[in-house]
N, C-alpha and C positions, 0 to 999 in steps of 0.2 A: 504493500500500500504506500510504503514512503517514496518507493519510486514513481508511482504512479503521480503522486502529489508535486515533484520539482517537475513534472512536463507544464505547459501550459495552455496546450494547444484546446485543452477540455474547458479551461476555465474562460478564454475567450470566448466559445462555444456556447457554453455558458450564459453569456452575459449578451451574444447574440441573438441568439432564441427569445430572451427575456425580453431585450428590446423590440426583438420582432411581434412578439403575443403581446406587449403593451402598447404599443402604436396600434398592428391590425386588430387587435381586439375593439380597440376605444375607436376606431377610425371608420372601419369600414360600416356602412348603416344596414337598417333593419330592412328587410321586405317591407314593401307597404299592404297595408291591409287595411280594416276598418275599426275604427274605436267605437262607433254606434251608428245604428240603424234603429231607425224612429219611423212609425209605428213597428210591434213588434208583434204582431200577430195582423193576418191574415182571415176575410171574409169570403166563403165559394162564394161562387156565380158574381163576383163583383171586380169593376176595376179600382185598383189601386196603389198609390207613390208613398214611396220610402225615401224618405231623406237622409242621406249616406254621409257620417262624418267621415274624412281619410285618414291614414296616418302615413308618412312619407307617400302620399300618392303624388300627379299628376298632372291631373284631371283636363285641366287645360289642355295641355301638349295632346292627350288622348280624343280630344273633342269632338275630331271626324269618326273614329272609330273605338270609341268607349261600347261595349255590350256586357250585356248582365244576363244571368240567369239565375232560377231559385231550383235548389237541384233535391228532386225527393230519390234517386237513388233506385235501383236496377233499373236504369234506361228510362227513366221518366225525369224532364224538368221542363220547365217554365221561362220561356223567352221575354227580354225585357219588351214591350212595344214602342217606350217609348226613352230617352234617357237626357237628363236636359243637365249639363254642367253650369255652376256657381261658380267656383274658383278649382284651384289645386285640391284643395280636403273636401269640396261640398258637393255634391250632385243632387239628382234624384230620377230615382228610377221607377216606371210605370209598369204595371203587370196585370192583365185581363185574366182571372184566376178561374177557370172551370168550376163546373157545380160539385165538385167533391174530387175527394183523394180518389189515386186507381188502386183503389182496393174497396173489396166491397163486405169491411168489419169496419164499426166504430173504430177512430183514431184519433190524438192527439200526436200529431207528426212534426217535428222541427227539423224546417227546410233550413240547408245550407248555401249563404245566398256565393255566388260566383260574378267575380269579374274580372272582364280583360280588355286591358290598351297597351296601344303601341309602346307607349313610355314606361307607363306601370307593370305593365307585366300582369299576369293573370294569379289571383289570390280568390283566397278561399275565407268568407268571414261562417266559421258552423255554427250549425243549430240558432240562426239569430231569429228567423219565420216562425212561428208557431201556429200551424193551420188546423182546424179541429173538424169534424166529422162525426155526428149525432148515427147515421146510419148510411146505408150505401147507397151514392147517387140513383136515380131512375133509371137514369140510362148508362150502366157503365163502360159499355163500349166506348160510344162517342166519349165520355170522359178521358179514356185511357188511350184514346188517340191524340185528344188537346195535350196533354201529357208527353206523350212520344214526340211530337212534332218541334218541340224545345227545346232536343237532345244538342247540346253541343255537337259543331261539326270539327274535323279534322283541320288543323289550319287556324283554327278560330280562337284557340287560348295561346298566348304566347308568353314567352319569357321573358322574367324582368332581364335590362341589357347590364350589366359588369356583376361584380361580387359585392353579395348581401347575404346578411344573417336570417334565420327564420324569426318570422314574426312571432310571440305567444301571446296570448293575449293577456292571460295573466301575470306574465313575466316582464313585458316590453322591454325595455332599454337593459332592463336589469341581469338579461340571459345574457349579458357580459360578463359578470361573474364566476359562469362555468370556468373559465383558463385562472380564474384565481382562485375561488375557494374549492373546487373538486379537484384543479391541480395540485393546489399543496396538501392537500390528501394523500394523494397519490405516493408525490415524493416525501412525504410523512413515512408513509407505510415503509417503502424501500429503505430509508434510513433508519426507522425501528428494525428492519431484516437484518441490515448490518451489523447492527447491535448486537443481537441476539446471537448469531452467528459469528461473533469478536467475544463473546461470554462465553458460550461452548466453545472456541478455541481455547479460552483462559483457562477452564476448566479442565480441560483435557489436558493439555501440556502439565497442567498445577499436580494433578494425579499421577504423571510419567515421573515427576521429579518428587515427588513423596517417595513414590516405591524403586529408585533409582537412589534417591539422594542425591549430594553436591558437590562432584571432590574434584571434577580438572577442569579447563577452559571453553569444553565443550557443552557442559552442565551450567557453566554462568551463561553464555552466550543464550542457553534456553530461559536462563530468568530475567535477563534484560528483555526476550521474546515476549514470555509472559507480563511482564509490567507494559510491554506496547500495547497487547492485547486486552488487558485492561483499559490505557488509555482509551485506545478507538471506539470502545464499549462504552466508557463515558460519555464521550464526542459524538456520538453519530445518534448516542441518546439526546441528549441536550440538545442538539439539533433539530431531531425528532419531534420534540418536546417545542421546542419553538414555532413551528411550521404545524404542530394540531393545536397551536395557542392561537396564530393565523389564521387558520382554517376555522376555527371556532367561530375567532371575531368576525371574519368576512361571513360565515353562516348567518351570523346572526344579524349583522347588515341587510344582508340577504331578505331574512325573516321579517321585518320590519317594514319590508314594503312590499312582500306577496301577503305575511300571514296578519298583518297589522301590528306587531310588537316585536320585539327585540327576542323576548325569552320566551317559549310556549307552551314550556315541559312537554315538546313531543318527545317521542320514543328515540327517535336519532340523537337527538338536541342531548338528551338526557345519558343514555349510554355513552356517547361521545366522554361527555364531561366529567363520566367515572370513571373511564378509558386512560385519558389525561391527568385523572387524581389518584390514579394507583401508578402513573408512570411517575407524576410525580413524590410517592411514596419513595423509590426507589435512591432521590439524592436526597430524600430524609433518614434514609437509612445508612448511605453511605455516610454522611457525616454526625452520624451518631458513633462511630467507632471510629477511636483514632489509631488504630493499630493497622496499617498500611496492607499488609496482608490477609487480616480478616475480612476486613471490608472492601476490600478486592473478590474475596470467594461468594460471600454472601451480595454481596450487588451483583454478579455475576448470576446469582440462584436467583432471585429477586430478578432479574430481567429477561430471565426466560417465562418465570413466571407471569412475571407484564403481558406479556407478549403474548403467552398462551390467553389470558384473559380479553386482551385487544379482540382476537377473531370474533369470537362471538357476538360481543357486545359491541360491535360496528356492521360488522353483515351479516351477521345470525341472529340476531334478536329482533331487530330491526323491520328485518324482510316478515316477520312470524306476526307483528302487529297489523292488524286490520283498521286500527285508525290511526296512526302517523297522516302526517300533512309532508311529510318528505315524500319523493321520488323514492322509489326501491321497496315501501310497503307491502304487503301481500306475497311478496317473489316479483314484484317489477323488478329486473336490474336495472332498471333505472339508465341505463348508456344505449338506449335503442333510437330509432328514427324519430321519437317523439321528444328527443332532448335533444339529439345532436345530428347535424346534416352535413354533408360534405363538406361544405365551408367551413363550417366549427370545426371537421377535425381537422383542416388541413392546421387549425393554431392549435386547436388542446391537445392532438399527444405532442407535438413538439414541445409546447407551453410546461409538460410533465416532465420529457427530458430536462429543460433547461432547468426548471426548481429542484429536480434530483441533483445535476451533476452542479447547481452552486448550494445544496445543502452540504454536498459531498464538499466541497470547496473549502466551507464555512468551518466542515468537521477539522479540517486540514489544519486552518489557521489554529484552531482552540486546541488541537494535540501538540500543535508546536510549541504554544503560550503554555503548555502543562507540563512539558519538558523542558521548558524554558525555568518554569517556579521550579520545579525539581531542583536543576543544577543550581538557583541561586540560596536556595534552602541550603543543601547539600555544603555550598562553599563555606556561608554562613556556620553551618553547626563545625566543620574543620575549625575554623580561625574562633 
């Protein structure tokens, strides 16, 4: 590992990623889509205008060629007749609605309305229609052809033009956060690995030289081993430790403007934070013992132990609750099409590397500054 620390090619690497995921994160905009649509239900047999708020739309630019549709889904929707633009965010769109749903059972149905311009690009606002249905049209043929005739054609939805993040509606602006607080999760986790895997080294080696003993220069060289393997154990914890102290606070930024507050006692929110309070048990333990050896073997038991406790109580408990407000509830993995889209990931897994290899960075600096207080202790108790 010490060699791996004097190269520097990782840590500029590092620090480029970083800069690249905080520019294109904060820079590049949202799809546009819509904030509200007014009225929000729908009357058969009647014409009727929705007036469309945007968000990064348009509307202008699309003027000639703005269309809508309300889409009920297996090959039926509803073409706009009529569409009259206000500014960039405003329109309103006209819809001659048939005398019932194509089905012929009672239904309360939420149509998702659809629109497409040249500028804008074609977005999707769901379930914002509410049409209801007491029983089944008289005639549902003719219905379920007024229906059919709606169907978007080929050609007729297009692409927004350069790179944009996905819209949520719940989330807006704020699905920025994904490259900071899920990534330093991430490089959380990899730097608790290190850890834990630098503690079984200690351990291991600690055991060779008990049932061996200490007696020529190839027996010290292993204890100077062992005290590294300690340090990085330290290091890559406290690093660790730092980065789900980040990950917390950016959570809970997070929380405060999807969930309405800061703290919610959900299930993530909450495991997390005991997660974090048993890691940090571990430099309470180390400095309860001042005997350089003891407390080298026992911080070593103690942070495997962490770490066995971590799994669960971040993706196994978590996923078992049925009412969490986090993503990943029920078995969501939560990293599917509905959080991340190709654009996202071209920044979040880089975003992951770069918080890995400058936590790794960070570990680097603080084993040197502990090898550094070593030797100045050391000279000190000499003189």
């Amino acid at each position: 590992m010490e060699k791996l620390m004097r190269q520097h090619w990782w840590k500029a690497l590092s620090v480029i990623i970083l800069v690249y995921a905080l520019v294109a994160g904060l820079l590049v905009p949202l799809k546009p889509n819509l904030l509200d649509v007014s009225p929000n239900a729908a009357q058969a047999g009647a014409t009727q205008s929705f007036q469309l708020l945007g968000y990064n739309t348009q509307f202008t630019d699309d003027r000639d060629g703005l269309m809508a549709w309300l889409n009920y889904g297996e090959g039926y929707a509803l073409r706009a007749v009529e569409v009259t633009v206000l500014d960039d965010r405003r329109a309103t769109v006209t819809f001659n609605f048939p005398d019932g749903l194509p089905t012929d059972r009672p239904e309360n149905k939420r149509l998702s309305l659809i629109v497409s311009g040249s500028e804008s690009g074609a977005f999707v606002a769901p379930d914002v229609v509410v049409m209801r249905q007491e029983s089944a049209p008289a005639d549902l043929a003719a219905v379920e052809a007024d229906w059919r005739q709606g169907v978007m054609q080929p050609g007729e939805l297009t692409a927004h033009p350069g790179m944009t993040f996905p819209y949520r509606s719940l989330l807006g602006e704020t699905i920025r956060n994904t490259y900071f607080h899920v990534s330093l999760w991430f490089a959380m986790m990899f730097l608790f690995i290190a850890a834990v895997v630098y503690a079984v080294k200690y351990l291991r080696r600690k055991s060779k030289l008990e049932a061996g003993g200490v007696s020529n220069h190839a027996d010290l060289n292993n204890v100077n081993s062992l005290e590294r393997a300690d340090h990085w154990s330290v290091v890559f914890t406290g690093v660790g430790m730092l980065f789900g102290i980040l990950g917390l606070l950016t959570g809970a930024v997070w929380a405060k403007y999807t969930w309405g507050s800061f703290w919610n006692w959900d299930i993530k929110q909450f495991t997390t934070l005991i997660a974090l309070l048993i890691y940090a048990g571990y430099f309470v333990l180390r400095a309860a013992f001042p005997d350089p050896e003891r407390r080298a073997r026992l911080g070593a038991v103690y942070n495997i132990f962490a770490f066995a406790c971590l799994i669960p109580l971040i993706y196994i408990l978590p996923r078992m609750s049925a009412t969490s407000l986090h993503p990943g509830a029920e078995g969501n993995p939560a990293m599917g099409g509905e959080d991340l889209d190709n654009t996202m990931r071209m920044i979040f897994y880089p975003t992951i590397i770069g918080w890995t290899l400058f936590g790794g960075w960070m570990a680097g600096v603080a084993y040197r500054a502990r090898l550094l207080g070593e030797r100045l202790l050391r000279s000190q108790e000499v003189h």
